[in-house]
N, C-alpha and C positions, 0 to 999 in steps of 0.2 A: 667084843669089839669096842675098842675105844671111840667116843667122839671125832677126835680127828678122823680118823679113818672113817667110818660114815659122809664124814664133811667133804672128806676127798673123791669118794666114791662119787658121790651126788655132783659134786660139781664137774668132776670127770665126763659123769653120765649128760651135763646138761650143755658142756660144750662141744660132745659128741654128737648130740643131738642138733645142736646149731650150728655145727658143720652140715649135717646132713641136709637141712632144710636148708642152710643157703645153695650149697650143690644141686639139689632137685628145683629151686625155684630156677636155675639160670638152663635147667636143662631146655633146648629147644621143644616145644609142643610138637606132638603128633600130626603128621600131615595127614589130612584124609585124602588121596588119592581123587578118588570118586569126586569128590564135592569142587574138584579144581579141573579134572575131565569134562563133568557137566559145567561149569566156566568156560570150557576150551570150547567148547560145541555153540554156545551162544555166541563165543566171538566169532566161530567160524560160520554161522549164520548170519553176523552183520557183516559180513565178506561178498554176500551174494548181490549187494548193492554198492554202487562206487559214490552212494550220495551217505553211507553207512561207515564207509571207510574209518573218517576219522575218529567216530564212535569205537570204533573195535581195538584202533591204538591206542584210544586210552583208554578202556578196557583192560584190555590186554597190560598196560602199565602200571592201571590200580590194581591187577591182579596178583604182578611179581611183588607188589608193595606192601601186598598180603602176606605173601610168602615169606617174604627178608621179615617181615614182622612176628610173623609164626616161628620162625625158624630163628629166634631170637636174636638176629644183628643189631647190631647196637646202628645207633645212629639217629639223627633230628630231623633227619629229610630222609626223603629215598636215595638222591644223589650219594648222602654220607652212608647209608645203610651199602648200597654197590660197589663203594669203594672197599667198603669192608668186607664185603663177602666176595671180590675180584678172583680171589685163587683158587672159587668152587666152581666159576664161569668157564665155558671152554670157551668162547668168542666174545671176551668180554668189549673185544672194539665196535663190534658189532650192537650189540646189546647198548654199548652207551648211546652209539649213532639212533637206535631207536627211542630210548629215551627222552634223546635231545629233540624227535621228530614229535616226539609226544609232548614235548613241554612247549614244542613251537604252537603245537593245534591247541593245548588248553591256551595261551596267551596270544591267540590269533584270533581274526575273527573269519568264523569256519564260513560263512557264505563266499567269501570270496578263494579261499582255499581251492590249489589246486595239487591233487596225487597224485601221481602216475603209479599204475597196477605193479609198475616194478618195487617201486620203493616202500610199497604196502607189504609183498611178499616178502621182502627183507626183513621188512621190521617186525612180523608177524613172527618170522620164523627164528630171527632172533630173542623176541621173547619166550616164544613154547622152547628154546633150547636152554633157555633159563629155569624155565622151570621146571626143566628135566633135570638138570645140573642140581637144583636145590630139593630133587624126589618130590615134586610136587605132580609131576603129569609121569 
């Protein structure tokens, strides 16, 4: 075997290689199922209080934040992270209306804060459908 041909082999081999590892670094992580069930159950225990409420929303919103994160959506915020994974959402209108209810409680100030059990159910259930949507629950 000549030089060349060695030469070509190896670098062959080594951009074959660097294909490979950028492919597997962008694959999305494994979701553990289990570890975001037990998540669901903690938020579904700050539900049993309506002074807990806004605790469980944003729970619940740092939890899909996890998810799009795991699940490698690109993006600088969570906002830009939903926009990009919108056509895995079944209810994506839904899911931003909770979002936005989540961004109002972190930049509110929660003592004067008021819920009503409906609009907690909404946005509850619009996240766990999220996170079904991304195999996370």
């Amino acid at each position: 075997m000549s030089p060349e041909f060695l030469v070509a082999i190896i670098g062959a081999s080594v951009g074959v290689l660097g294909v490979c590892i950028l492919l597997f670094r962008r694959l999305p992580k494994r979701i553990k199922q289990a570890t975001y069930t037990k998540k669901w159950l903690e938020i579904q225990k700050l539900c049993a209080d309506n002074s807990t409420w806004p605790n469980a929303i944003l729970l619940s919103d740092e939890t899909l934040d996890t998810v799009l994160k795991k699940r490698k959506v690109s993006g600088k915020t969570m906002g830009e992270r939903m926009v990009n994974a919108q056509k895995k959402f079944s209810n994506n209108d839904s899911l931003w209306n909770a979002h936005k209810l989540a961004n109002h409680i972190r930049h509110s100030d929660s003592q004067n804060l008021k819920l009503n059990e409906q609009d907690v159910k909404k946005t509850l259930m619009a996240f766990r459908q999220a996170m079904r949507d991304m195999k996370a629950l």
